[in-house]
MDAnalysis code that builds the backbone (N, CA, C; Angstrom):
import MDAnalysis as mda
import numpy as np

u = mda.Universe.empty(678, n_residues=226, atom_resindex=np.repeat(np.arange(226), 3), trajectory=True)
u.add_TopologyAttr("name", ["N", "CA", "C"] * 226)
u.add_TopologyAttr("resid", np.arange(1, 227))
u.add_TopologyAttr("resname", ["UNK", "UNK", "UNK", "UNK", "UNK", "UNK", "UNK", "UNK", "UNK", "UNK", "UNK", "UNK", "UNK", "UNK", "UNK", "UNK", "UNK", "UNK", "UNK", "UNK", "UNK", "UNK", "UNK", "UNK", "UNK", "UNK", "UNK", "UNK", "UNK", "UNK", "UNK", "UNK", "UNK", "UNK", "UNK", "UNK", "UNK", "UNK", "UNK", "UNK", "UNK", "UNK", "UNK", "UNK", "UNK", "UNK", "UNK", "UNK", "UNK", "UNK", "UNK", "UNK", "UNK", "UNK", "UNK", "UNK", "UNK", "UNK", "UNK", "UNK", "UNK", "UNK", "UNK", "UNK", "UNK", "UNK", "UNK", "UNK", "UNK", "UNK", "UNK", "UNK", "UNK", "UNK", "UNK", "UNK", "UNK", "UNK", "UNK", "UNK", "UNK", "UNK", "UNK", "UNK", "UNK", "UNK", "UNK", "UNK", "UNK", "UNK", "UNK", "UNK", "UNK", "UNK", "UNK", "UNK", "UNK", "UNK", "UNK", "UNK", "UNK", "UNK", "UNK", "UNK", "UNK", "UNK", "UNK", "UNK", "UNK", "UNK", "UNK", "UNK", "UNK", "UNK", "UNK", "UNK", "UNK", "UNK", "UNK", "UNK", "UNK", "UNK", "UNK", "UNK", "UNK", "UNK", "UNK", "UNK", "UNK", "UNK", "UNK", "UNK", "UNK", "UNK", "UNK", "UNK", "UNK", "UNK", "UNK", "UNK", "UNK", "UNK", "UNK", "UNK", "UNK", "UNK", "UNK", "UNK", "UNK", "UNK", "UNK", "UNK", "UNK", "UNK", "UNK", "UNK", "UNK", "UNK", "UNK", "UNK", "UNK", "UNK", "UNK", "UNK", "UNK", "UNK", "UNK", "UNK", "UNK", "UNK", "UNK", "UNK", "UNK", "UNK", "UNK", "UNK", "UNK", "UNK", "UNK", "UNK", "UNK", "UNK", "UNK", "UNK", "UNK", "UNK", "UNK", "UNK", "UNK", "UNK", "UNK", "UNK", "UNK", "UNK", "UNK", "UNK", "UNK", "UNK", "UNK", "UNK", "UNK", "UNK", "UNK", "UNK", "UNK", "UNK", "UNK", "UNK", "UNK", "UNK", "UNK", "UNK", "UNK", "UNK", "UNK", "UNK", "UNK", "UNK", "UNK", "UNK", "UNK", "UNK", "UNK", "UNK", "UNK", "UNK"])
u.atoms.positions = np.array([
    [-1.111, 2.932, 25.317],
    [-2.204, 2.466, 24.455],
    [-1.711, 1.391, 23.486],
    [-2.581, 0.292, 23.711],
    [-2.087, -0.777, 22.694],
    [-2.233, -0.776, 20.890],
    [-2.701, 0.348, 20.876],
    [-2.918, 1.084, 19.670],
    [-1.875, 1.675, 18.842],
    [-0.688, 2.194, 20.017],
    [0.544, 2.925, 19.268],
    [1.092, 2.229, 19.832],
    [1.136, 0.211, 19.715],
    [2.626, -0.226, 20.250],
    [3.485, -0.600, 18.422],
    [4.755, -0.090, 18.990],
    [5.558, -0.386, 17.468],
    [5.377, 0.943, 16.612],
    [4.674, 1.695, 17.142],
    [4.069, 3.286, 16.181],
    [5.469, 4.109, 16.771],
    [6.773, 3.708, 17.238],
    [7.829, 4.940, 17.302],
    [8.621, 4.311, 16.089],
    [8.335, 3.286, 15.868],
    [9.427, 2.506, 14.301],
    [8.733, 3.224, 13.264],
    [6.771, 3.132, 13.146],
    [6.518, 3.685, 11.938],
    [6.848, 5.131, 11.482],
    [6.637, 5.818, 13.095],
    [6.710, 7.105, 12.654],
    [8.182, 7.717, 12.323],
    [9.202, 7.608, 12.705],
    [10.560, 7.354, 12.385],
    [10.504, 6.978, 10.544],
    [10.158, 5.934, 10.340],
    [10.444, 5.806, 9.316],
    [9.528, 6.242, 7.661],
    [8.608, 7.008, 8.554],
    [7.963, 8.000, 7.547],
    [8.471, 8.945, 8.078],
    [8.920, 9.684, 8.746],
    [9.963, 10.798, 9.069],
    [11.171, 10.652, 7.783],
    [11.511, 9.922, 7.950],
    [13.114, 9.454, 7.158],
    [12.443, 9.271, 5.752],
    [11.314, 8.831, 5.109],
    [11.130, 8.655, 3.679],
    [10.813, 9.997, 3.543],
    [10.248, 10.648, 4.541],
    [9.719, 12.325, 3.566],
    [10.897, 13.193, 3.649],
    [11.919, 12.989, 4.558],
    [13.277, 13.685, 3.673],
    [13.866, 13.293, 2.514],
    [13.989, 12.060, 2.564],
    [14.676, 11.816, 1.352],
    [13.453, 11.961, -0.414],
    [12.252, 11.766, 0.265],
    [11.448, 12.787, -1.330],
    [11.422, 13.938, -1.280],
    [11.609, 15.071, -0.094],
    [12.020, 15.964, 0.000],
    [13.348, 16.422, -0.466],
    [14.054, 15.697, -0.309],
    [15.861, 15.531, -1.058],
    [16.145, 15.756, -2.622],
    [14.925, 14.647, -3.047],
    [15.237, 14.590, -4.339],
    [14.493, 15.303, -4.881],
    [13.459, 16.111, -4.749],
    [12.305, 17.052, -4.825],
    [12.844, 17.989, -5.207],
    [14.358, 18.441, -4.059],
    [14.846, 19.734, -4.368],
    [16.219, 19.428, -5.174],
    [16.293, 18.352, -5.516],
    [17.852, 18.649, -6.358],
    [17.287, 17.759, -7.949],
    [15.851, 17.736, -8.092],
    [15.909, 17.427, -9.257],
    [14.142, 17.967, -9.948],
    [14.753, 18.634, -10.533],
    [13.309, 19.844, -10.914],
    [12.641, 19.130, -12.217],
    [13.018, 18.166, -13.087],
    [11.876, 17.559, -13.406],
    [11.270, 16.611, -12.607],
    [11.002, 16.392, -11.223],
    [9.951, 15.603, -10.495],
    [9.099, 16.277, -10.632],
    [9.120, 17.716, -10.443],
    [7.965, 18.506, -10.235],
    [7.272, 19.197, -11.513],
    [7.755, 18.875, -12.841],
    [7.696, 19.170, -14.176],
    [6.057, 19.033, -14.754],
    [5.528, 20.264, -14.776],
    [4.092, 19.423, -15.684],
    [2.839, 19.952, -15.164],
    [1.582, 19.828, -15.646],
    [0.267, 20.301, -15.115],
    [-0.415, 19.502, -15.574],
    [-1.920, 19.090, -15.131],
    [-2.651, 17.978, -15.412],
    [-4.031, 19.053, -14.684],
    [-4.886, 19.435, -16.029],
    [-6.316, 19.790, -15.673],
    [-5.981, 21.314, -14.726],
    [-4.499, 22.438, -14.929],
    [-4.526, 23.064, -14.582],
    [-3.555, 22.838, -12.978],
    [-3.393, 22.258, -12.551],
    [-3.063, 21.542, -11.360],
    [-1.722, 20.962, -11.435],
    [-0.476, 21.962, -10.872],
    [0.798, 21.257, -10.896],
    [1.383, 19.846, -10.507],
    [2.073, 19.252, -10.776],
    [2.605, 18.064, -10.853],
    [3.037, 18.059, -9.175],
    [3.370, 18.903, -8.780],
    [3.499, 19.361, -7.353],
    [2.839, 18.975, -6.265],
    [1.567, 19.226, -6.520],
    [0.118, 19.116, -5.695],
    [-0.434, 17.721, -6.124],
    [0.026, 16.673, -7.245],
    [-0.360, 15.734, -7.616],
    [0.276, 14.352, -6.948],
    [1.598, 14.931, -6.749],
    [2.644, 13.914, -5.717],
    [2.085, 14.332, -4.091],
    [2.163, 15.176, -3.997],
    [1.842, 15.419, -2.323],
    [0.484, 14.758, -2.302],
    [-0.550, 14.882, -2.574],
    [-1.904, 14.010, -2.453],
    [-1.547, 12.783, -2.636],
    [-0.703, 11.986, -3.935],
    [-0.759, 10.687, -3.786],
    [0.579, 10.018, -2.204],
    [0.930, 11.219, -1.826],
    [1.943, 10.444, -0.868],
    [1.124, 10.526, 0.226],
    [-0.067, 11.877, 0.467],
    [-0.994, 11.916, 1.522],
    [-1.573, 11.083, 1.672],
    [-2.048, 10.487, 0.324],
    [-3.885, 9.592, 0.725],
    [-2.907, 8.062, 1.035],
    [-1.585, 8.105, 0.548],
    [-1.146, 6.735, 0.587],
    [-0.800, 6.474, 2.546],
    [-0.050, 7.679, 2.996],
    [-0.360, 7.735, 4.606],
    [-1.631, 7.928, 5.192],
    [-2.848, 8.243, 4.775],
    [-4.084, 8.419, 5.105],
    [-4.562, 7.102, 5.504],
    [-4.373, 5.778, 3.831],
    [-4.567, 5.091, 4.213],
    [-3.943, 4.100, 5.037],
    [-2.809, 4.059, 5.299],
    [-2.408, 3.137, 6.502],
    [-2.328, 3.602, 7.618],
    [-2.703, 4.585, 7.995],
    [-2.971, 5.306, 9.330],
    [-4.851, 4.666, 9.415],
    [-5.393, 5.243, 8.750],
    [-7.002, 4.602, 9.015],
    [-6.761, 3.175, 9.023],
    [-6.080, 1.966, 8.391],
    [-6.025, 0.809, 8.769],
    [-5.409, 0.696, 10.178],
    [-4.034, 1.490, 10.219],
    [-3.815, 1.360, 11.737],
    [-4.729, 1.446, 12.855],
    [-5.844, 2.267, 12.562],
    [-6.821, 2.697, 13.794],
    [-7.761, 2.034, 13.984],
    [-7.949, 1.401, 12.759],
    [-8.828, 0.781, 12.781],
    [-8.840, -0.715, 13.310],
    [-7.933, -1.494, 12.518],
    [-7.641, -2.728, 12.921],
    [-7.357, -2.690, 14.577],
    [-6.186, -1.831, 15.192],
    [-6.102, -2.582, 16.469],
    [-7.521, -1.689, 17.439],
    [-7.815, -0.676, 16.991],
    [-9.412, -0.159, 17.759],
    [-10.168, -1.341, 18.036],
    [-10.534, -2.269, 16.961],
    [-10.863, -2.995, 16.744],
    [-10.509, -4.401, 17.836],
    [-9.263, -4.691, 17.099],
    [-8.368, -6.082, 18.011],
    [-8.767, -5.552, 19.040],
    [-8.000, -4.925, 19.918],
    [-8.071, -4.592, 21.460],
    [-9.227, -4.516, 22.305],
    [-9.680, -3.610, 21.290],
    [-11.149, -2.800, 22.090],
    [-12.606, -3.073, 21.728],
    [-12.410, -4.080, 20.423],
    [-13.995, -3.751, 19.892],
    [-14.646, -2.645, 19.515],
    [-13.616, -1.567, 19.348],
    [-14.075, -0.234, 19.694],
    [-15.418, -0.527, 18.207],
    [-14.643, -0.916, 16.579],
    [-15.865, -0.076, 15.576],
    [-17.295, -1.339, 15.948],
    [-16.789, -2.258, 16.434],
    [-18.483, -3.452, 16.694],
    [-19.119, -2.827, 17.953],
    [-18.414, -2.151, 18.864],
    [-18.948, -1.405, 19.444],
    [-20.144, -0.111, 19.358],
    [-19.576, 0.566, 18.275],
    [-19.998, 1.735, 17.829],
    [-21.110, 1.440, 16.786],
    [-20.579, 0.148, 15.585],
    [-21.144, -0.329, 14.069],
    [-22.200, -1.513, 14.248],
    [-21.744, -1.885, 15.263],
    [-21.901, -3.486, 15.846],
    [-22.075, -4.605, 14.608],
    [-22.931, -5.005, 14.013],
    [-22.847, -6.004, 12.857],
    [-22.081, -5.316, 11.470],
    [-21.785, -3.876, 11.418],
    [-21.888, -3.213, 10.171],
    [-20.387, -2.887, 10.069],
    [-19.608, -3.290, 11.557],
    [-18.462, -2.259, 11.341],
    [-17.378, -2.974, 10.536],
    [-17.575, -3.796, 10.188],
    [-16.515, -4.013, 9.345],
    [-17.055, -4.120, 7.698],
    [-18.042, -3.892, 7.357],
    [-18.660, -3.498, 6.255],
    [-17.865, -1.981, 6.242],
    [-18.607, -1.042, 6.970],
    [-17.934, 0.562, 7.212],
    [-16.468, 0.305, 6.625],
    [-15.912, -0.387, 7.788],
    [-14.648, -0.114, 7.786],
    [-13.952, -0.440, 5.832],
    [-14.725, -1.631, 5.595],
    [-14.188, -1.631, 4.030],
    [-14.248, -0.699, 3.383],
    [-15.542, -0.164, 3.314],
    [-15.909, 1.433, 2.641],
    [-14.627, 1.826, 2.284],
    [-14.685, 2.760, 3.844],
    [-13.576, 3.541, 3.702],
    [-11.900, 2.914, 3.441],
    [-11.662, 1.747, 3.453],
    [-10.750, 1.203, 2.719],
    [-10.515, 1.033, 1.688],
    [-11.387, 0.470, 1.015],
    [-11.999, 0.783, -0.566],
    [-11.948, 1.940, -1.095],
    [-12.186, 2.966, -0.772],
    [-11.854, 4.372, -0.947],
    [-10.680, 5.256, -1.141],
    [-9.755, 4.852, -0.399],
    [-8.264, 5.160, 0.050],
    [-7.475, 3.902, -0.589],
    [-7.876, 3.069, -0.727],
    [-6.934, 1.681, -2.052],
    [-6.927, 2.236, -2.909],
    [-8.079, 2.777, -3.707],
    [-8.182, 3.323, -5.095],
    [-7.699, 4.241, -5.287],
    [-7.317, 5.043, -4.183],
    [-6.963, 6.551, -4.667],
    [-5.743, 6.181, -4.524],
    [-4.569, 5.018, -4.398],
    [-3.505, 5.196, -4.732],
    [-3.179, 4.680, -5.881],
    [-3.683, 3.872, -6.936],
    [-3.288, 3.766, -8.248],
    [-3.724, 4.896, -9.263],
    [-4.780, 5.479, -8.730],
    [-6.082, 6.301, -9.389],
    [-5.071, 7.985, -9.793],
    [-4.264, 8.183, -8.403],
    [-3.269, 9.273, -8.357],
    [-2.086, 9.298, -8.748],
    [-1.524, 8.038, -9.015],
    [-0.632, 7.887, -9.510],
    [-0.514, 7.995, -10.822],
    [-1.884, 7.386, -11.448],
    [-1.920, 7.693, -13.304],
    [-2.084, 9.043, -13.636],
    [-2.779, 9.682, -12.493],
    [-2.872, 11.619, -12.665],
    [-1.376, 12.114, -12.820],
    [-0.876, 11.759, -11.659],
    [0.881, 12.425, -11.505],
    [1.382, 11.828, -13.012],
    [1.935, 10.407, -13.181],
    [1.777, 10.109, -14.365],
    [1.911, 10.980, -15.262],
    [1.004, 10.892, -16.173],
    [0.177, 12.051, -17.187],
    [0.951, 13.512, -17.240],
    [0.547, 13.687, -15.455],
    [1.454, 15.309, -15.515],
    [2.469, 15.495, -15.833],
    [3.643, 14.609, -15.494],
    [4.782, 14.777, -15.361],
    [5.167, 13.991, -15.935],
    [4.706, 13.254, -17.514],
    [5.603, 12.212, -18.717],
    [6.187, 12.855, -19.314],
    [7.246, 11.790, -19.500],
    [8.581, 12.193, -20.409],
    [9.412, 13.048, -19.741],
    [9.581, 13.006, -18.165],
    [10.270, 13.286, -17.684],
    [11.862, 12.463, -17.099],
    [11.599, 10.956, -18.030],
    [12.904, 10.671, -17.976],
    [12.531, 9.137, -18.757],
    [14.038, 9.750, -19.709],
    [14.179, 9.179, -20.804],
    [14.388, 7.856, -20.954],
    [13.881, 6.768, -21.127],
    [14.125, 5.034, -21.022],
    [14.435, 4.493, -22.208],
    [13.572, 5.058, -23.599],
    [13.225, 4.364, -24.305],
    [11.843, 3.479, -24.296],
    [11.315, 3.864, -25.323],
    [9.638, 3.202, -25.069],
    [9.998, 1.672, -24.586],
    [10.865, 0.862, -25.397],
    [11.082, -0.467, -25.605],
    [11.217, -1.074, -24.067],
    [12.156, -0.599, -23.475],
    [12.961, -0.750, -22.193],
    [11.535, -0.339, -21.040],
    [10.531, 0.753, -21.395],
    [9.698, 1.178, -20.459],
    [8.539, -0.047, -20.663],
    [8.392, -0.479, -21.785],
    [7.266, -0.988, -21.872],
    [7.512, -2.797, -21.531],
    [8.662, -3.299, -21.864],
    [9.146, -4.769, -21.227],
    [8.761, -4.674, -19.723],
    [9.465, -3.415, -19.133],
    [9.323, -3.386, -17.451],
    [8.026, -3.577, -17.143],
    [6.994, -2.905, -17.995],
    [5.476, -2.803, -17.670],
    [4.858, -4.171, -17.966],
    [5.479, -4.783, -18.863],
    [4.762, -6.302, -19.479],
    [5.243, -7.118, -17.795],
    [6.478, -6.934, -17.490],
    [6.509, -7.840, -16.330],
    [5.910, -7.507, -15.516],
    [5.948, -6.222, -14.737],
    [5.553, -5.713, -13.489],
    [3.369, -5.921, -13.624],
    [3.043, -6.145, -14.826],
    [1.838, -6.345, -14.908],
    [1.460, -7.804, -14.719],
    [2.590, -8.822, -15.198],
    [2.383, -10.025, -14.747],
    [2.477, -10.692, -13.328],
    [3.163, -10.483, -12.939],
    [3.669, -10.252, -11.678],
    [2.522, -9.834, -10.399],
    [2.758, -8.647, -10.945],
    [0.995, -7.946, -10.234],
    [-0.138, -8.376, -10.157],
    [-0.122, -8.789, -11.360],
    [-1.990, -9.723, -12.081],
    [-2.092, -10.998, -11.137],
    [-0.548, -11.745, -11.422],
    [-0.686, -13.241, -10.912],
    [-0.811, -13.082, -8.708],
    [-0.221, -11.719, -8.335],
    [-0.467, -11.468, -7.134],
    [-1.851, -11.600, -6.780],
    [-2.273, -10.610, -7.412],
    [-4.045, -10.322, -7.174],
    [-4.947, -11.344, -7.538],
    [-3.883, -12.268, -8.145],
    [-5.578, -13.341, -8.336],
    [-4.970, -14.109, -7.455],
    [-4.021, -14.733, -7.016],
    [-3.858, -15.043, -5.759],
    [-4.595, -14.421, -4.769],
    [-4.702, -12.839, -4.228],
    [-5.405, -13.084, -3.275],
    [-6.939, -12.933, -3.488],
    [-7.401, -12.789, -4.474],
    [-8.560, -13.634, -4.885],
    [-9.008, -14.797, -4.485],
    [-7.974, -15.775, -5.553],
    [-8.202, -17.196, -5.252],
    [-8.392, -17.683, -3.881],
    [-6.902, -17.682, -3.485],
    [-6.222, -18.230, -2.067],
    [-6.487, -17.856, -0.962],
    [-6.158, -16.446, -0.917],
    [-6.225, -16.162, 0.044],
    [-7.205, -14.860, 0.523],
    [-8.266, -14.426, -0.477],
    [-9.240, -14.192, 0.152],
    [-9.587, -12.560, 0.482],
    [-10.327, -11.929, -0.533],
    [-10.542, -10.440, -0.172],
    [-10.407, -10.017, 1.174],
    [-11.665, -10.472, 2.010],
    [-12.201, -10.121, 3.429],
    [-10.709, -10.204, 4.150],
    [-9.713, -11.422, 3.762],
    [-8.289, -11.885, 4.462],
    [-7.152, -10.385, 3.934],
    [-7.600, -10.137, 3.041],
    [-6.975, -8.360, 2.618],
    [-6.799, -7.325, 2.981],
    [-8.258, -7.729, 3.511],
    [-9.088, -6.189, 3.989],
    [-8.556, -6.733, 5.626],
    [-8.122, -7.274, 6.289],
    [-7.822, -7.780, 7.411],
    [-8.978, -8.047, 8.237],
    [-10.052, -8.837, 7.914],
    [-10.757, -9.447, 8.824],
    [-10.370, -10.042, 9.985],
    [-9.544, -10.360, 10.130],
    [-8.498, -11.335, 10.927],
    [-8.800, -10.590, 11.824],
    [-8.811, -8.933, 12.297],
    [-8.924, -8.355, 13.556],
    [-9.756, -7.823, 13.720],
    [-11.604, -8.481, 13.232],
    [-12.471, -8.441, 13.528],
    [-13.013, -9.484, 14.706],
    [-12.378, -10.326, 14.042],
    [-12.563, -12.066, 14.001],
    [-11.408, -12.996, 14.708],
    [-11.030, -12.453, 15.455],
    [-9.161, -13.203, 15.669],
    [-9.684, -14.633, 16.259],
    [-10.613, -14.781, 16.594],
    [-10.847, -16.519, 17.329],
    [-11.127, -17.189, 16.358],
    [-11.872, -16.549, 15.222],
    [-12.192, -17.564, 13.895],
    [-10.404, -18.115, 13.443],
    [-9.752, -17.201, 13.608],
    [-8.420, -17.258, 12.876],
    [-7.335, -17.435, 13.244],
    [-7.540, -17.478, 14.641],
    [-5.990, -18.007, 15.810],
    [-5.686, -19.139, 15.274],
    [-6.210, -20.540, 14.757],
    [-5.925, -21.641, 14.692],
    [-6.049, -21.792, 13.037],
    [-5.921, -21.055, 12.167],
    [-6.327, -21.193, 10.848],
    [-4.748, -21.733, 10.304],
    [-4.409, -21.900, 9.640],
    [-2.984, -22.106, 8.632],
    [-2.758, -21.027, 7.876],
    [-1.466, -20.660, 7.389],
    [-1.082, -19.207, 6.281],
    [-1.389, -20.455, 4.714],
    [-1.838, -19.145, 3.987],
    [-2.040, -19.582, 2.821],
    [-1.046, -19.481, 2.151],
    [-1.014, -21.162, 1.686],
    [0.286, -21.523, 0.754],
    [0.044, -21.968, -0.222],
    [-0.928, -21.128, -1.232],
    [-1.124, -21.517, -2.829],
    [-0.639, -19.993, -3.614],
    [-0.887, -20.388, -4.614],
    [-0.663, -19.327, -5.660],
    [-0.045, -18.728, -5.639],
    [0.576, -17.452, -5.454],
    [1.912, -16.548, -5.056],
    [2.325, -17.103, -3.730],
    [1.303, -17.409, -2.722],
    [1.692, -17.570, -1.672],
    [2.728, -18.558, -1.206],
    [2.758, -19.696, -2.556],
    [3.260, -20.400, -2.597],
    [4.946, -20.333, -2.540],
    [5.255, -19.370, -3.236],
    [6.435, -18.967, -3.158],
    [7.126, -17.276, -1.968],
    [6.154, -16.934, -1.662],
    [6.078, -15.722, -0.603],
    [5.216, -15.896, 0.742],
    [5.393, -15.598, 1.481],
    [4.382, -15.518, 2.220],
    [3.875, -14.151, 2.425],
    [3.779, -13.070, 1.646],
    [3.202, -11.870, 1.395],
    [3.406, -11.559, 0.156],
    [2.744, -12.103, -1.038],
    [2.555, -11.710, -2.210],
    [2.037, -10.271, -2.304],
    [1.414, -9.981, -1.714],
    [0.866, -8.665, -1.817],
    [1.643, -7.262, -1.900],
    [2.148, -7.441, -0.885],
    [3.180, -6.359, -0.780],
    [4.444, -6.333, -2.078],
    [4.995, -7.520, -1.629],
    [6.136, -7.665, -3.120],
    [5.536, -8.081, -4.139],
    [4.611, -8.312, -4.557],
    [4.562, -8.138, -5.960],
    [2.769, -7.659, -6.364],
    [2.000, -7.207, -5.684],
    [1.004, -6.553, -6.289],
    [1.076, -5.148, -6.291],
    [1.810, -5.019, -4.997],
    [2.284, -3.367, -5.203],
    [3.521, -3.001, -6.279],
    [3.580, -4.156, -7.095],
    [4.378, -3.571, -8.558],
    [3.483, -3.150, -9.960],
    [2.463, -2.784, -9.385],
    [1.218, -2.448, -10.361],
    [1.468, -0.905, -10.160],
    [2.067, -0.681, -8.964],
    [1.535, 1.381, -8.761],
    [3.298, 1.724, -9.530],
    [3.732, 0.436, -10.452],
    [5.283, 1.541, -11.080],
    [4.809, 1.169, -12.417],
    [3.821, 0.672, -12.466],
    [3.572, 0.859, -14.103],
    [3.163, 1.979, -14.527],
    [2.079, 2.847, -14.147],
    [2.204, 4.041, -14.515],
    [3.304, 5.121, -14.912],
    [4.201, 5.012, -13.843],
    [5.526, 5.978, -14.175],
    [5.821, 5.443, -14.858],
    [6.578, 4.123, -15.280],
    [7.340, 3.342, -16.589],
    [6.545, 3.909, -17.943],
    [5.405, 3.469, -17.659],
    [4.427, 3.351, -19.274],
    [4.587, 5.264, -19.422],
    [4.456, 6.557, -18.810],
    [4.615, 7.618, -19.005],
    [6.091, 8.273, -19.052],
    [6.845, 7.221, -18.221],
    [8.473, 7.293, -18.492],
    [8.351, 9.284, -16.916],
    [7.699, 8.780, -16.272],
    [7.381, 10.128, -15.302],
    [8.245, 10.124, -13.983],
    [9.333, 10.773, -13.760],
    [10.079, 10.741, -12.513],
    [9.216, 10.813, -11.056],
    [8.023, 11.561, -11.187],
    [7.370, 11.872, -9.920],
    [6.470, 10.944, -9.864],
    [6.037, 10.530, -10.726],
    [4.841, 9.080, -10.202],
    [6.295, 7.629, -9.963],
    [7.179, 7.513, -10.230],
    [8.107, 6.386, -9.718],
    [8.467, 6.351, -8.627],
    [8.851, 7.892, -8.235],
    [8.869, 8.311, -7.040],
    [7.379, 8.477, -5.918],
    [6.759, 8.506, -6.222],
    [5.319, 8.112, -5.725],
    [5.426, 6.547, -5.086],
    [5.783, 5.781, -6.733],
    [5.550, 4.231, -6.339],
    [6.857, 3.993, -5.566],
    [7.755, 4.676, -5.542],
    [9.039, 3.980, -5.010],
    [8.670, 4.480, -3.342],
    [7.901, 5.562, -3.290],
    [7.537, 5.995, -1.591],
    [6.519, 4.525, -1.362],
    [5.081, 4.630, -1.726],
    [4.273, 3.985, -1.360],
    [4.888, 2.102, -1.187],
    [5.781, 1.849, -2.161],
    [5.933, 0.489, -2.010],
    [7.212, 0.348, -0.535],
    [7.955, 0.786, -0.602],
    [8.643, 1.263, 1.195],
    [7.766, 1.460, 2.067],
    [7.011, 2.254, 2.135],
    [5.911, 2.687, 3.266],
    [4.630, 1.277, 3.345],
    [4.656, 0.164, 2.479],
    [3.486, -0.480, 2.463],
    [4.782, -1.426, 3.594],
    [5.674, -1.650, 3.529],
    [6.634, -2.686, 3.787],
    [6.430, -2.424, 5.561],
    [6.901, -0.382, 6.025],
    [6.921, -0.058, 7.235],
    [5.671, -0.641, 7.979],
    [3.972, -0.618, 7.264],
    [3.163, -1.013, 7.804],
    [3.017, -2.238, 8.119],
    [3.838, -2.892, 7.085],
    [4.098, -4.585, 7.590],
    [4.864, -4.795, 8.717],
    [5.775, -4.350, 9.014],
    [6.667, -4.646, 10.289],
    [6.157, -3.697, 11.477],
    [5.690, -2.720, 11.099],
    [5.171, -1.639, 12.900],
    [3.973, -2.079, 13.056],
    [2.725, -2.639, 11.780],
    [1.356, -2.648, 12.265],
    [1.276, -4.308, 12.107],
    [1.085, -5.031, 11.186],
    [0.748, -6.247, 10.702],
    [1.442, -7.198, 11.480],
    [2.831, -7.252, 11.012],
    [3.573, -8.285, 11.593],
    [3.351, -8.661, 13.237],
    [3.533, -7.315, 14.230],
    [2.881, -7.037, 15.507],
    [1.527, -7.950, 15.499],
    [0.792, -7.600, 14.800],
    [-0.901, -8.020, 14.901],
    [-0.824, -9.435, 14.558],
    [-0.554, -9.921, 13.796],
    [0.006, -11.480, 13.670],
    [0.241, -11.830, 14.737],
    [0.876, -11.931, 14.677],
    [1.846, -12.381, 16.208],
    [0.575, -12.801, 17.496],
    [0.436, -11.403, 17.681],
    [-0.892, -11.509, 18.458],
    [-2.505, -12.084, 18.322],
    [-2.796, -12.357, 17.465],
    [-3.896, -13.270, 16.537],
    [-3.203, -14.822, 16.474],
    [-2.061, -14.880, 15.719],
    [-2.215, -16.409, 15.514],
    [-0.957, -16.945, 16.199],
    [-0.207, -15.671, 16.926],
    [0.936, -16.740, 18.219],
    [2.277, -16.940, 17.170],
    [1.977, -16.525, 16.127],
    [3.345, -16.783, 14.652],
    [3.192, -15.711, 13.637],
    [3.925, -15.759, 12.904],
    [4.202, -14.775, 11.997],
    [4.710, -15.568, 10.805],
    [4.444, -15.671, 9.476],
    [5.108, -16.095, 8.265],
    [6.211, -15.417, 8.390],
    [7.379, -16.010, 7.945],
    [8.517, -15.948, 7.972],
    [9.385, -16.296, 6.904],
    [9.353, -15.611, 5.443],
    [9.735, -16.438, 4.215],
    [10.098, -15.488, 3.136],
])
């Protein structure tokens, strides 16, 4: 199935990240330190590491269902990639949204200094901000949400966007908007939401090389390379 090609790299390497948060899970007992609304700090990391594999598994299925098969215009026909945002939209949010919960639960679980926590947060917010309005500006919500494998003939012959972050990356997104999900742990100084962001920003990278990079390739014949 052209659906799971490159899916023995992803799964391997979410194999290998959930030992090693499993690793540090068990040899360091303030990760798990804290309650939020009754609800251990415990159950607050496992949901944000769930919904964060939830959602790149539903992009996985979706996008190449899609590429290959037509399967959701099949099923949605004019609507399915409306649908499909929905539920993307849904599962985006719940990974910053869970992270400020864990956060919360588990602050002041390691000691920085406000000064030192809050510089990191002034950058990692700039950084982040200037990402996202890049893909605003430049390069384009619907281009986010991966229209591209609704649409691959509109976009076989298009150019990579080379303004704004892009200018200096050719995936702003990944390296530097996903430095928005470690501000929470910094600004709460929280071992288990860093560890959250330190899973989710690795795991956004695996989906770039087993799902995206693959799908590139196949859409526009190239791959940014930078």
């Amino acid at each position: 199935m052209k659906i799971l090609n490159n899916q023995l790299l992803h799964l391997l390497s979410l194999l290998f990240l959930l030992i090693i948060v499993n690793f540090l899970i068990k040899n360091d007992e303030n990760i798990l330190y804290g309650t939020l609304w009754t609800i251990n700090t415990e159950l607050w990391l496992y949901l944000s590491i769930f919904f964060a594999i939830a959602h790149q598994v539903y992009v996985l299925i979706c996008w190449r269902y899609e590429l290959f098969y037509n399967g959701l215009s099949q099923i949605l026909k004019k609507n399915a990639f409306k649908f499909y945002k929905i539920g993307f939209t849904i599962l985006i949010l719940l990974r910053p949204i869970l992270i400020i919960i864990l956060s919360i639960s588990n602050s002041m679980t390691i000691k920085i200094g406000n000064n030192l926590s809050y510089l990191i947060c002034i950058i990692f917010l700039i950084l982040g901000v200037y990402g996202q309005y890049s893909v605003f500006k430049y390069f384009g919500i619907n281009n986010a949400f991966g229209y591209d494998h609704f649409d691959p003939e509109k976009y076989k012959n298009k150019p990579f966007v080379k303004k704004g972050i892009f200018k200096y990356t050719s995936n702003g997104m990944y390296k530097y908007v996903f430095l928005l999900l470690w501000i929470p742990g910094f600004y709460f100084q929280s071992k288990a939401a860093l560890l959250a962001a330190l899973f989710q920003h690795i795991y956004i990278w695996v989906h770039y090389y087993s799902t995206e990079l693959p799908d590139m390739k196949f859409i526009y014949g190239k791959a940014p390379f930078k």
